[in-house]
C-alpha positions in Angstrom: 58.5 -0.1 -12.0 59.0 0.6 -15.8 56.9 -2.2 -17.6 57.2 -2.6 -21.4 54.1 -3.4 -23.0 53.9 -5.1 -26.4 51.8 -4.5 -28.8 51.4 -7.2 -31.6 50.0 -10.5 -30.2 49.3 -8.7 -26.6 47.6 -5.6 -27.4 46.5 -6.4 -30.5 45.9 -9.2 -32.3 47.1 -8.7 -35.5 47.8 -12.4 -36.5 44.3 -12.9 -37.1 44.2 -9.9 -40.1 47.3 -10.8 -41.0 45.7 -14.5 -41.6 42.8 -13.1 -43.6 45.3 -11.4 -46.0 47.2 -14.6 -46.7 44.4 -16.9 -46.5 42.5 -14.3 -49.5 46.1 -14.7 -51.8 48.1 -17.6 -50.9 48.1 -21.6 -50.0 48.5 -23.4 -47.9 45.7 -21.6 -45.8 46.3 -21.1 -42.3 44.7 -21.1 -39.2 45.3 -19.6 -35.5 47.0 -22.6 -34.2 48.8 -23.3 -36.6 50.9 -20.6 -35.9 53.2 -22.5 -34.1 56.8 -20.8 -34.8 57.7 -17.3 -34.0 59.3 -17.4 -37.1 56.7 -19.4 -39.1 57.2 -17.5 -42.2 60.1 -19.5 -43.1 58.3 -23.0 -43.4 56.0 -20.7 -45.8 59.0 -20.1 -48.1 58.8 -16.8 -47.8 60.9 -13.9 -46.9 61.2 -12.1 -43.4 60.4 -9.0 -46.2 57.2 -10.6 -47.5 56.2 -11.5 -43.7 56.6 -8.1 -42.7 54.9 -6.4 -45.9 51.7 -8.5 -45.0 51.7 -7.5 -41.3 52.2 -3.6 -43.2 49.1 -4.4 -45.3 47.3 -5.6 -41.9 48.0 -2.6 -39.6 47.0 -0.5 -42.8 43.4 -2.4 -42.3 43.9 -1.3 -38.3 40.6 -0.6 -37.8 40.0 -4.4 -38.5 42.5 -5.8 -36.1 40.7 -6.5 -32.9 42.1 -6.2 -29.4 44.1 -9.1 -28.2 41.0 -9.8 -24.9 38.5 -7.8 -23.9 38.8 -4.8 -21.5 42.0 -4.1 -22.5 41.9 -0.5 -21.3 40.7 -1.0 -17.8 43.5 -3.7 -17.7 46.2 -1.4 -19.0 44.9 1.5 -16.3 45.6 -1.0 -13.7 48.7 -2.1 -15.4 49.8 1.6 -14.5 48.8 1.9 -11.6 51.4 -0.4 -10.5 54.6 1.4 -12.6 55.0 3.4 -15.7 53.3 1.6 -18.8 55.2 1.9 -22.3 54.2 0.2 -25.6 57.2 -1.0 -27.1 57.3 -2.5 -30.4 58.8 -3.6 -33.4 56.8 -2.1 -35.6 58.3 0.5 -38.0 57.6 4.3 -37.2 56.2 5.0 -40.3 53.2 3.3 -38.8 52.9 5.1 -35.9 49.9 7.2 -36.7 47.8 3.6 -37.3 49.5 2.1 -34.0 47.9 5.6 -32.4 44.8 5.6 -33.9 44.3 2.1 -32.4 45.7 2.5 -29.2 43.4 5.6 -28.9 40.1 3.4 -30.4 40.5 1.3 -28.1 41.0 3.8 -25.1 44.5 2.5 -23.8 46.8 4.7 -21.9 50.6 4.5 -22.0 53.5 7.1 -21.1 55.6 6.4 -24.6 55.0 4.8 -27.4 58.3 3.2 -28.3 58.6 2.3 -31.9 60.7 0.4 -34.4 62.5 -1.4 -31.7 65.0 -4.3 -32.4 66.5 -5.6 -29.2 63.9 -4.5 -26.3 65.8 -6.1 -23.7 68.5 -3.9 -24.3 66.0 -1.1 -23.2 66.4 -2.1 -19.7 62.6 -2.3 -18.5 61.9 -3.9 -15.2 59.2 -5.9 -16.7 58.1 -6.9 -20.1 55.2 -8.0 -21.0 55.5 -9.8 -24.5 54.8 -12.7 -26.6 58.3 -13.1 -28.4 59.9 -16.2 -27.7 63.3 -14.0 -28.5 62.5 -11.5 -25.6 61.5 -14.2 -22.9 65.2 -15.8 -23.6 67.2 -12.0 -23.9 65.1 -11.4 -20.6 66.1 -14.4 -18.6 69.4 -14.1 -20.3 69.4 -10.5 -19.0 68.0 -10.9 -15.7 64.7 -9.2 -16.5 61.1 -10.2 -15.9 59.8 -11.4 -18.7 55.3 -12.0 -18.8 55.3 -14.1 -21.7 51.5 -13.6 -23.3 50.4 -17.6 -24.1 50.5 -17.8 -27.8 51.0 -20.8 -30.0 54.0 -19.9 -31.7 55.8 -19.3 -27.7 54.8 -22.9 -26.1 58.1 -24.3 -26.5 59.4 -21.9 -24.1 59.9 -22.6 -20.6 59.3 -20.8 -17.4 61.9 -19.8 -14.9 63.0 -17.5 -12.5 62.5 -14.8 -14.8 60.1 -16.0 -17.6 56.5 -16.3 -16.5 54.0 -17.6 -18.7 50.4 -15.6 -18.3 47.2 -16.1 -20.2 46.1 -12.2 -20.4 46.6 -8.5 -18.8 44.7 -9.5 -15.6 46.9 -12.3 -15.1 49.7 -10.2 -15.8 48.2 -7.6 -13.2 48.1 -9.9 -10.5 51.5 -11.7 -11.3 52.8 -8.2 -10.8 50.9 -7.1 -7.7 52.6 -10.0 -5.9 55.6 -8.8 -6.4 55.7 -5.4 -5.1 
């Protein structure tokens, strides 16, 4: 089983740095919750540049972004022990020694590290594991299994045959072990 893991808002929780750097500059101020839009940036009135330049500043702090739930390496290693484990993001390469650094702080194992990615569907994983709203519907779309990571900004979307909402890595683990 190849299994794409994401890294942003499953890994690691970069929301909440990327919160402290607009909370410090901007208004309104915003908390966890009420991030409740994938893309929430727009009700901001800012650009998808400005969005990403803020999550750039944020991963440039990466020894400040804290792991999405604890024991995230243990539950990665048993993430692998049932198929091949790849992080697969969006983030741009040219933050790939950061995205490293943290991975390796934080002890997690993966085969690849799979970066600057636009479409991950179009990879053709068995299983992704991911909190994009935009992956869970290109996955059911696609007939691919889809773990969508709870977050606010993904609770409109709906389970199905192919999209399965989990709260965390272990729940992910076990979904997974059921199935082989």
């Amino acid at each position: 089983m190849r299994i794409a893991l994401d890294l942003d808002g499953v890994l690691a929780d970069t929301i909440r740095v990327w919160l402290r750097i607009w909370n410090e500059q901007r208004f309104p101020k915003l908390t966890y919750e009420s991030i409740d839009t994938w893309d929430f940036w727009r009700k901001l009135g800012i650009s998808e540049a400005e969005f990403a330049e803020i999550f750039s500043r944020a991963w440039q702090k990466w020894e400040e972004i804290p792991p999405a739930e604890e024991g995230l390496s243990e539950k990665v290693m048993r993430l692998s022990e049932l198929g091949r484990v790849d992080v697969v993001t969006g983030r741009p390469a040219e933050e790939r020694e950061r995205v490293a650094m943290w991975l390796r702080r934080h002890g997690i194992s993966y085969r690849n590290l799979v970066m600057g990615v636009t479409d991950k569907v179009k990879l053709g994983y068995d299983v992704y594991i991911d909190d994009s709203p935009i992956v869970a519907t290109e996955g059911s779309k696609s007939g691919r299994t889809v773990l969508l990571r709870d977050q606010p900004w993904n609770r409109f979307v709906r389970s199905n045959s192919y999209v399965r909402r989990v709260r965390g890595l272990d729940e992910a683990v076990f979904v997974l072990s059921g199935e082989l």
